[in-house]
C-alpha positions as a Markdown table, in Angstrom:
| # | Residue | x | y | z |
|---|---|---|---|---|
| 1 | Unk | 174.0 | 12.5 | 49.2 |
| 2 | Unk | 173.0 | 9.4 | 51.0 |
| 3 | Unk | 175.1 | 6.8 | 48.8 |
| 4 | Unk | 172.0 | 4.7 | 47.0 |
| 5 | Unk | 173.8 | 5.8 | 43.7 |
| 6 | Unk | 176.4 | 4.3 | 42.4 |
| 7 | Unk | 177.8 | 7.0 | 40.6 |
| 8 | Unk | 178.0 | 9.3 | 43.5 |
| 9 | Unk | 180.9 | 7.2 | 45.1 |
| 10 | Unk | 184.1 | 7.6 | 44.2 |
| 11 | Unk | 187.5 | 5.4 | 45.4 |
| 12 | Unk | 189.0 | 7.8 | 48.0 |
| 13 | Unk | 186.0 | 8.8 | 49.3 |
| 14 | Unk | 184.9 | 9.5 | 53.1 |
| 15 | Unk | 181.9 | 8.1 | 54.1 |
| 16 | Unk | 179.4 | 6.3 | 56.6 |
| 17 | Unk | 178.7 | 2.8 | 56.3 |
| 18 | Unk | 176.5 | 0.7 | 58.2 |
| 19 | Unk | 178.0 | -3.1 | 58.8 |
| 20 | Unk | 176.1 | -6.1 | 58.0 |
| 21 | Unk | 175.9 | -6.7 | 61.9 |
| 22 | Unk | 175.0 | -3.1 | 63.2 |
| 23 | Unk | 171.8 | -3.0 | 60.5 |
| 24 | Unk | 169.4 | -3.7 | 63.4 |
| 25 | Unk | 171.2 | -0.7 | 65.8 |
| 26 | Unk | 172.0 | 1.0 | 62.8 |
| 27 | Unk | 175.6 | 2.1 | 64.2 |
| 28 | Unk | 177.3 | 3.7 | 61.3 |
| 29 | Unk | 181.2 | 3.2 | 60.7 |
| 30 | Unk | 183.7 | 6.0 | 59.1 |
| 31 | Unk | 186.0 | 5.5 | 56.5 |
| 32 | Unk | 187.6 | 6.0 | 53.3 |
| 33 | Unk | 185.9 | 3.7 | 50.4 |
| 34 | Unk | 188.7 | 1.6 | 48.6 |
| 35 | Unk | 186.6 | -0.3 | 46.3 |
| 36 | Unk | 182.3 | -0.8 | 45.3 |
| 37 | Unk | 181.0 | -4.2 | 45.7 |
| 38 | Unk | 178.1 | -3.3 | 43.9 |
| 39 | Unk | 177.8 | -4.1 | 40.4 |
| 40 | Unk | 174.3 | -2.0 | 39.9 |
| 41 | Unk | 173.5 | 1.4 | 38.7 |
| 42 | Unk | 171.9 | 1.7 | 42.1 |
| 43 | Unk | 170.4 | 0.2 | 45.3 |
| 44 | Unk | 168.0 | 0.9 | 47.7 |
| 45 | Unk | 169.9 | 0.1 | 50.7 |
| 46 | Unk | 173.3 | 2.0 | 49.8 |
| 47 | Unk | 175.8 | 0.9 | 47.7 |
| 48 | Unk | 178.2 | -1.7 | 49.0 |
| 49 | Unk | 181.7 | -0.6 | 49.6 |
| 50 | Unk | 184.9 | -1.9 | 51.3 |
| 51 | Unk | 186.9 | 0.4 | 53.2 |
| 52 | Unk | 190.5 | 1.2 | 53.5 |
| 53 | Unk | 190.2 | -0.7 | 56.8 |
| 54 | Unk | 188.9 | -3.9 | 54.8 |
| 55 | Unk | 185.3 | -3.4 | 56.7 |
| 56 | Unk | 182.3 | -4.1 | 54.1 |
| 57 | Unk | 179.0 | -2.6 | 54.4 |
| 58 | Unk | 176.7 | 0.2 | 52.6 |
| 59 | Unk | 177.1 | 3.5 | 52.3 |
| 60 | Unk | 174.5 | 5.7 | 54.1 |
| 61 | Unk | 176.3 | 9.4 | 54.3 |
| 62 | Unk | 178.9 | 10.5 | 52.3 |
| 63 | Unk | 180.9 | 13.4 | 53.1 |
């Protein structure tokens, strides 16, 4: 799954997100999702999550 639907990400979750300032790397970041940003069905870019570590960014693996 590579975490553009919403649906597909749970609270509790591990996955990979990519911060808003490693986009242009595109260094991905570990974690366990505590809550979705994103309001939307669904979105192209990944669904924006914050982590148990407070980071913010969106999800492009989940595992």
């Amino acid at each position: 799954m590579d975490g553009t639907k919403r649906a597909d990400i749970k609270s509790g979750m591990s996955v990979a997100i990519v911060l808003k300032q490693d986009q242009e790397s595109g260094r991905l970041t570990d974690g366990v999702v505590r809550d979705i940003l994103t309001k939307s069905p669904s979105h192209p870019h990944g669904i924006k999550v914050r982590l148990m570590s407070r980071e913010v960014g969106r999800v492009k693996k989940i595992y």
